[in-house]
N, CA, C and O atoms as CSV, one atom per row, in Angstrom:
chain,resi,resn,atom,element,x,y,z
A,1,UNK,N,N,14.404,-23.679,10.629
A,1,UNK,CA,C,14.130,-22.867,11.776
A,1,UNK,C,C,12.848,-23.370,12.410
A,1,UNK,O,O,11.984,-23.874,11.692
A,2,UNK,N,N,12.747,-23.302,13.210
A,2,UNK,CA,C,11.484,-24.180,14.203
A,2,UNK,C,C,11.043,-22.788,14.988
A,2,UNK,O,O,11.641,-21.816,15.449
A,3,UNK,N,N,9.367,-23.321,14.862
A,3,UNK,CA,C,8.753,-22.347,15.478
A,3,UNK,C,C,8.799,-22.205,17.026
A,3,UNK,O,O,9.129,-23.231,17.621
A,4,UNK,N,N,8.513,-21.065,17.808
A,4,UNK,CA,C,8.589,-20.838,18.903
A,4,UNK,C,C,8.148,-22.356,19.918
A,4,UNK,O,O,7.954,-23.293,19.143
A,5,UNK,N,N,7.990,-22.707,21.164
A,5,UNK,CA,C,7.463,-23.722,21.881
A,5,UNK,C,C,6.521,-23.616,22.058
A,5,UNK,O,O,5.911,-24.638,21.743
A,6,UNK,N,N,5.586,-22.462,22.649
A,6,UNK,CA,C,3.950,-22.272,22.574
A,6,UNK,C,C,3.123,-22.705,21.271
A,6,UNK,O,O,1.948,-23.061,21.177
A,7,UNK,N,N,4.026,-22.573,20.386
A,7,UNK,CA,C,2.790,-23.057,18.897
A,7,UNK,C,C,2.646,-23.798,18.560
A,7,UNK,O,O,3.601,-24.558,18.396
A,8,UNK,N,N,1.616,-24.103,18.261
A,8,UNK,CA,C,0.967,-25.641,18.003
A,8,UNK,C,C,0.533,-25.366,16.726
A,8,UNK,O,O,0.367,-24.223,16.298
A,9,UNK,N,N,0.336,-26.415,16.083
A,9,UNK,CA,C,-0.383,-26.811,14.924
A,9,UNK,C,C,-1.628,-26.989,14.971
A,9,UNK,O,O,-2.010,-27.950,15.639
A,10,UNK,N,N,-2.710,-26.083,14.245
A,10,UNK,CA,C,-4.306,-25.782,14.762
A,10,UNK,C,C,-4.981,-27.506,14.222
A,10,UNK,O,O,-6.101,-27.847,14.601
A,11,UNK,N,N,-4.340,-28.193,13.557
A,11,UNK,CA,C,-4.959,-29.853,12.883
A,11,UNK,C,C,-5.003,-30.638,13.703
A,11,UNK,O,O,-5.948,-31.211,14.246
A,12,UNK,N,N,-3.839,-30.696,13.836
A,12,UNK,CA,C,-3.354,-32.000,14.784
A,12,UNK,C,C,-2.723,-31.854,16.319
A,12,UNK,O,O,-2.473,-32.828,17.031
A,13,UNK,N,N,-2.477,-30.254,16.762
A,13,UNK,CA,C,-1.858,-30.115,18.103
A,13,UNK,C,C,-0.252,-30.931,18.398
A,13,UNK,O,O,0.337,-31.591,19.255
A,14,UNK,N,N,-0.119,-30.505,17.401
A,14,UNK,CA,C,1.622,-31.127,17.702
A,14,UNK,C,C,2.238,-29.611,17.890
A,14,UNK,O,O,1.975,-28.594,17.246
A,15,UNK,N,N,3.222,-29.818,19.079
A,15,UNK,CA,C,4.256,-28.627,19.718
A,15,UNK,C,C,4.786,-28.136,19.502
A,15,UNK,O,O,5.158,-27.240,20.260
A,16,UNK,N,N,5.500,-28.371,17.737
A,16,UNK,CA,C,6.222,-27.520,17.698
A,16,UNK,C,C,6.533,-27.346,16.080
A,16,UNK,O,O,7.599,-27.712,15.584
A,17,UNK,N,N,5.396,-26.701,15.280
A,17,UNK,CA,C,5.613,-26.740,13.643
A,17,UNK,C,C,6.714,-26.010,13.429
A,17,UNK,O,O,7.224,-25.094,14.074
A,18,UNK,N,N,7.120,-26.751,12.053
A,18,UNK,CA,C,8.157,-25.961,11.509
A,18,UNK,C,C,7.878,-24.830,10.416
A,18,UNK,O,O,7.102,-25.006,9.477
A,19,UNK,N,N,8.518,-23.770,10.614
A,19,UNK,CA,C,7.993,-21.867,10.074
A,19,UNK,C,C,9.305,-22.346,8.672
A,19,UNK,O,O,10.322,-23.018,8.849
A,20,UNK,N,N,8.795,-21.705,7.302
A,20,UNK,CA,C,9.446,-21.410,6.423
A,20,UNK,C,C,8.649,-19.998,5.744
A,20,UNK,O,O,7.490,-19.614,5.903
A,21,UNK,N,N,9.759,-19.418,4.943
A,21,UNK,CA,C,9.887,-18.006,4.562
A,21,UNK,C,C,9.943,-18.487,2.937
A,21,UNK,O,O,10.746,-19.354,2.594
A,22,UNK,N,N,9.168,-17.951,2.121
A,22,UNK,CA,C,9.280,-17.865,0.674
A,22,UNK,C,C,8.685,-16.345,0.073
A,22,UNK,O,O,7.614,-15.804,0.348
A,23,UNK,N,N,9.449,-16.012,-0.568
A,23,UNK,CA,C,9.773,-15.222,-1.615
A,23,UNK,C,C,8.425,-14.684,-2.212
A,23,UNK,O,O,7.988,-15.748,-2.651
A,24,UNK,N,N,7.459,-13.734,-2.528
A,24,UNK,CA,C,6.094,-13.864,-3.597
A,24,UNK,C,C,6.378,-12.081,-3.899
A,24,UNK,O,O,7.001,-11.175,-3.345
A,25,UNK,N,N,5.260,-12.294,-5.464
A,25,UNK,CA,C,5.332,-10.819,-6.099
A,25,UNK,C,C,3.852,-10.869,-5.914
A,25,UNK,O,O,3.057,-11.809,-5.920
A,26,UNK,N,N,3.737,-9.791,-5.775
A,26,UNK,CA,C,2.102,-8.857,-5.120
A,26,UNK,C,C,1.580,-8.324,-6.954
A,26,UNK,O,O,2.320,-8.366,-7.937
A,27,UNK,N,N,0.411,-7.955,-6.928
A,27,UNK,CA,C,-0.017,-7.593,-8.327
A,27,UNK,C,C,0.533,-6.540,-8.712
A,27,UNK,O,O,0.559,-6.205,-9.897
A,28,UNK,N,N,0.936,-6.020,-7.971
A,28,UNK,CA,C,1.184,-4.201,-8.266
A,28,UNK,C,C,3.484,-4.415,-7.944
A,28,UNK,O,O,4.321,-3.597,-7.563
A,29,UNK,N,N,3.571,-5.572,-8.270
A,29,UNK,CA,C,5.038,-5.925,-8.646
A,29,UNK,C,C,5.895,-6.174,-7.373
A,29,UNK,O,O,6.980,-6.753,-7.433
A,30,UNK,N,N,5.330,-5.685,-6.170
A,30,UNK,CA,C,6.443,-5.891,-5.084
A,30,UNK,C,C,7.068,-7.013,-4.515
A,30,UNK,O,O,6.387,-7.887,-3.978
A,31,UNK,N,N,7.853,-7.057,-4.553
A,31,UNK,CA,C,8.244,-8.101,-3.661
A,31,UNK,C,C,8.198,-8.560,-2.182
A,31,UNK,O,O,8.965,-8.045,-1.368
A,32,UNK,N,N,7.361,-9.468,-1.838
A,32,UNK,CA,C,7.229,-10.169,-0.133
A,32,UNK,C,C,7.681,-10.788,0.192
A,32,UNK,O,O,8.216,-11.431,-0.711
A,33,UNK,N,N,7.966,-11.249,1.412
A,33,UNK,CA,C,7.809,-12.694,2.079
A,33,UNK,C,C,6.799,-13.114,2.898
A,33,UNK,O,O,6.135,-12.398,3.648
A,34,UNK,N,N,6.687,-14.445,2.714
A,34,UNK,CA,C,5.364,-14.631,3.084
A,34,UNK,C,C,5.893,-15.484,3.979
A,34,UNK,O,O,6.880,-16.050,3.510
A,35,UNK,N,N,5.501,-15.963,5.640
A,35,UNK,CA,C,6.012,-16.845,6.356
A,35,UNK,C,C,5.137,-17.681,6.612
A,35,UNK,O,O,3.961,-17.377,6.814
A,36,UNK,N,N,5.588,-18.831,6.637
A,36,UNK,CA,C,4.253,-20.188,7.056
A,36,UNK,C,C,4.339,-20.970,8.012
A,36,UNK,O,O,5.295,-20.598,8.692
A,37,UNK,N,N,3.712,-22.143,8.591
A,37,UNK,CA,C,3.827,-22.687,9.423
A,37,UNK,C,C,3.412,-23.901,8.779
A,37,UNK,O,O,2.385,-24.016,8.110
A,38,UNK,N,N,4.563,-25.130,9.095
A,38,UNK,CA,C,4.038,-26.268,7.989
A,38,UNK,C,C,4.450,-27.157,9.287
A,38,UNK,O,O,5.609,-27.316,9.670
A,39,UNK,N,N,3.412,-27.647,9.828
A,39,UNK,CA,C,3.473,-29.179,10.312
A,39,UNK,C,C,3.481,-30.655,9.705
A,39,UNK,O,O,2.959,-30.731,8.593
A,40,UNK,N,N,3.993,-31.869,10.255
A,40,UNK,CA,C,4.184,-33.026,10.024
A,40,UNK,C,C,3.322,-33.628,9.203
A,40,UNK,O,O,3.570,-34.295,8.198
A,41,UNK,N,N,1.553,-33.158,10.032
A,41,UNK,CA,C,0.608,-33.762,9.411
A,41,UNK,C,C,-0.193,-33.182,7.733
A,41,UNK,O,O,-1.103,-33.681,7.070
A,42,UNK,N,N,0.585,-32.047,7.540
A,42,UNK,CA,C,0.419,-31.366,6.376
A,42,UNK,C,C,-0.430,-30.071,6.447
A,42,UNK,O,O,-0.618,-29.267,5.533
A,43,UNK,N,N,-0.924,-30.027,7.763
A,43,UNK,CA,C,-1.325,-28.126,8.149
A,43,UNK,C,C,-0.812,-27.318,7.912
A,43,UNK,O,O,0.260,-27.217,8.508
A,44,UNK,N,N,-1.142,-26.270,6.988
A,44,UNK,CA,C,0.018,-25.157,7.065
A,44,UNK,C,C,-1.101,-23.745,7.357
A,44,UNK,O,O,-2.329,-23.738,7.428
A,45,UNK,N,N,-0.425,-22.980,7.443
A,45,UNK,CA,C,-1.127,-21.291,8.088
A,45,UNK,C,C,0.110,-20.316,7.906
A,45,UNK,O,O,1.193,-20.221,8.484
A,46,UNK,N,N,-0.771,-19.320,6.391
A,46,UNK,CA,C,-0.062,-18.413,6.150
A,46,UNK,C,C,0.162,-17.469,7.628
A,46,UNK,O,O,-0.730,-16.632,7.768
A,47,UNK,N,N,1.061,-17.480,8.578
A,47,UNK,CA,C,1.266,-16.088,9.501
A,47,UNK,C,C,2.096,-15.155,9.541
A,47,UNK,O,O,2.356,-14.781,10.685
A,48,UNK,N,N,2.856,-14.393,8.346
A,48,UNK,CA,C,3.209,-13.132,7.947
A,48,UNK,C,C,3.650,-13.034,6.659
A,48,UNK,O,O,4.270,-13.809,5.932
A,49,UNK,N,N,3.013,-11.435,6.451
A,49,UNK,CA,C,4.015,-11.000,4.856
A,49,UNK,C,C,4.319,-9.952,5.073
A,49,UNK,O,O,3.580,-9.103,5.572
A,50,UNK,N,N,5.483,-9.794,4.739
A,50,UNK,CA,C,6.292,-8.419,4.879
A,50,UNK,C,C,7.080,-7.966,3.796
A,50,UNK,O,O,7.628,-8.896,3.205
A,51,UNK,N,N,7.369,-6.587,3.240
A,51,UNK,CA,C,7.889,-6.297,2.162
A,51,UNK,C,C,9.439,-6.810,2.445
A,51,UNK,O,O,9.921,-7.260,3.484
A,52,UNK,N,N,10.010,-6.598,1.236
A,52,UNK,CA,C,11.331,-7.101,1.121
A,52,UNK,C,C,12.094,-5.835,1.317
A,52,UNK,O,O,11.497,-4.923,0.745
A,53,UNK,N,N,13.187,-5.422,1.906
A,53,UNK,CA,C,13.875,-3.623,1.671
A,53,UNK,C,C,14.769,-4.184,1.196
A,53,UNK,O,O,15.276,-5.239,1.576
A,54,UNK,N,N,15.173,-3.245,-0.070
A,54,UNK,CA,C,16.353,-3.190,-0.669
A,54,UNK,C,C,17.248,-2.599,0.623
A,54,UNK,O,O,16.780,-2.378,1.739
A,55,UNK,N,N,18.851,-2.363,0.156
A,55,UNK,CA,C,19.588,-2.052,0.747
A,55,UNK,C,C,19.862,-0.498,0.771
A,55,UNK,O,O,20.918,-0.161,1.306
A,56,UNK,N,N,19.083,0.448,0.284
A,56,UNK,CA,C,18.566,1.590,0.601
A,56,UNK,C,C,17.451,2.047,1.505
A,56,UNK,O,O,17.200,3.203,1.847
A,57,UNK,N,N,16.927,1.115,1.776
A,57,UNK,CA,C,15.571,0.999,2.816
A,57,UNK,C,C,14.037,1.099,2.175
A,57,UNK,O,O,12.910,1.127,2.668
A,58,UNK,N,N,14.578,1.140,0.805
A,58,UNK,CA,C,13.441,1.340,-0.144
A,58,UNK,C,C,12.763,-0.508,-0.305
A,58,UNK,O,O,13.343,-1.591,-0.228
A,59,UNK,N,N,11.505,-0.182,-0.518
A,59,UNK,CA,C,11.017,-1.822,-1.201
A,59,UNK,C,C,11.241,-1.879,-2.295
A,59,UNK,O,O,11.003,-1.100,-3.218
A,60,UNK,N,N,11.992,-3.361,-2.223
A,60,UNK,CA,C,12.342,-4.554,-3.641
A,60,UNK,C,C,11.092,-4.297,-4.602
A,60,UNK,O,O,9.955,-4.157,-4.152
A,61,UNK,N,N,11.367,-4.252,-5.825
A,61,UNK,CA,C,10.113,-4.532,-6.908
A,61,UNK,C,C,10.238,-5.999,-7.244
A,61,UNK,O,O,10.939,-6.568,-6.408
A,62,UNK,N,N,9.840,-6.705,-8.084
A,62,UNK,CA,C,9.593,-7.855,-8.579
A,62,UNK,C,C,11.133,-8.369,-9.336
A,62,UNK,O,O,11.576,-9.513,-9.430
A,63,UNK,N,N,11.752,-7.021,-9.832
A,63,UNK,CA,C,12.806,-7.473,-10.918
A,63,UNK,C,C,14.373,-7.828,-9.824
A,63,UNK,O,O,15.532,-8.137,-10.101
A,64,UNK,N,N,13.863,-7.661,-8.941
A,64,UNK,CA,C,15.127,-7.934,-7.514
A,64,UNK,C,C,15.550,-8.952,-6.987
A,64,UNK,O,O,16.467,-8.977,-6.165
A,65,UNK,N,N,14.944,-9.889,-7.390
A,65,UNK,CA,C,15.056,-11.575,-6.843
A,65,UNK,C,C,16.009,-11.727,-6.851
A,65,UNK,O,O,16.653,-11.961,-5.828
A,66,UNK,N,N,16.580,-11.645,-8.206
A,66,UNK,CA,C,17.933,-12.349,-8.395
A,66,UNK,C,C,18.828,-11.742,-7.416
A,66,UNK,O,O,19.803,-12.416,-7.085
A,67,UNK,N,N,18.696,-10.762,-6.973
A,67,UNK,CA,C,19.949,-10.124,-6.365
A,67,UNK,C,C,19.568,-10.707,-4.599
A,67,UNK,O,O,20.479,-11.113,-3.877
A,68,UNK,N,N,18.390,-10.660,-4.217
A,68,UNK,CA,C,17.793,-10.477,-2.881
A,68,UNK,C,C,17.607,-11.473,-2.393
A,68,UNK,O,O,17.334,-11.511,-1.194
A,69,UNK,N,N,17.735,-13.223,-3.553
A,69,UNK,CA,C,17.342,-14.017,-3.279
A,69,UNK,C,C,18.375,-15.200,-3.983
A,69,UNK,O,O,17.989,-15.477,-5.119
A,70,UNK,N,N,19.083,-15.636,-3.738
A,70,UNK,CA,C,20.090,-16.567,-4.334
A,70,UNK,C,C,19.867,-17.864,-5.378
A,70,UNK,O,O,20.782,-18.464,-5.942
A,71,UNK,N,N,18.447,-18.152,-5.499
A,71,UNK,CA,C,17.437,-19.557,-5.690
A,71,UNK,C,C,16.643,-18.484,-6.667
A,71,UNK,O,O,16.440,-17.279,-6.811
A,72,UNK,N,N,16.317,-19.864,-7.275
A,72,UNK,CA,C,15.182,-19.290,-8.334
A,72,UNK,C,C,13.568,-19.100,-7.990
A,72,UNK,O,O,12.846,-19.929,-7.436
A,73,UNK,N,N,13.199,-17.767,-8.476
A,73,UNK,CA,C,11.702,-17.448,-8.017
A,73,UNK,C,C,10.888,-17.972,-8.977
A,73,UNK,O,O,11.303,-17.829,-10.128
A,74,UNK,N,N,9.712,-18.613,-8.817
A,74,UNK,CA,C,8.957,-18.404,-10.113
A,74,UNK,C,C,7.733,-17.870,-9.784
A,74,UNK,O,O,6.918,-17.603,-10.668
């Protein structure tokens, strides 16, 4: 997924970094996602974390991966 056209990469000013989403557990067990911005030249910038909702609307705990996430967490 490629980031919007306005965003640049704060290193190097290239047009158009590419955004990935990974999986993280918080101390207190929850489950996030954390979204990044990883350019060519190796810049990256954490810019969002958001809880995970189960399919009750409740937040994922830590023991949910397997179900919420198809790939292995570590």
């Amino acid at each position: 997924m490629s980031a919007a056209p306005t965003a640049a990469c704060r290193r190097c000013g290239a047009a158009e970094p590419r955004t990935f989403t990974t999986p993280v557990v918080d101390c207190s067990g929850r489950l996030l996602v954390a979204t990044s911005v990883i350019c060519a030249c190796g810049g990256t910038t954490l810019v969002g974390l958001r809880p995970v909702r189960a399919a009750d609307g409740q937040g994922a705990q830590a023991d949910a991966p397997g179900r919420l996430f198809p790939f292995a967490v570590y």
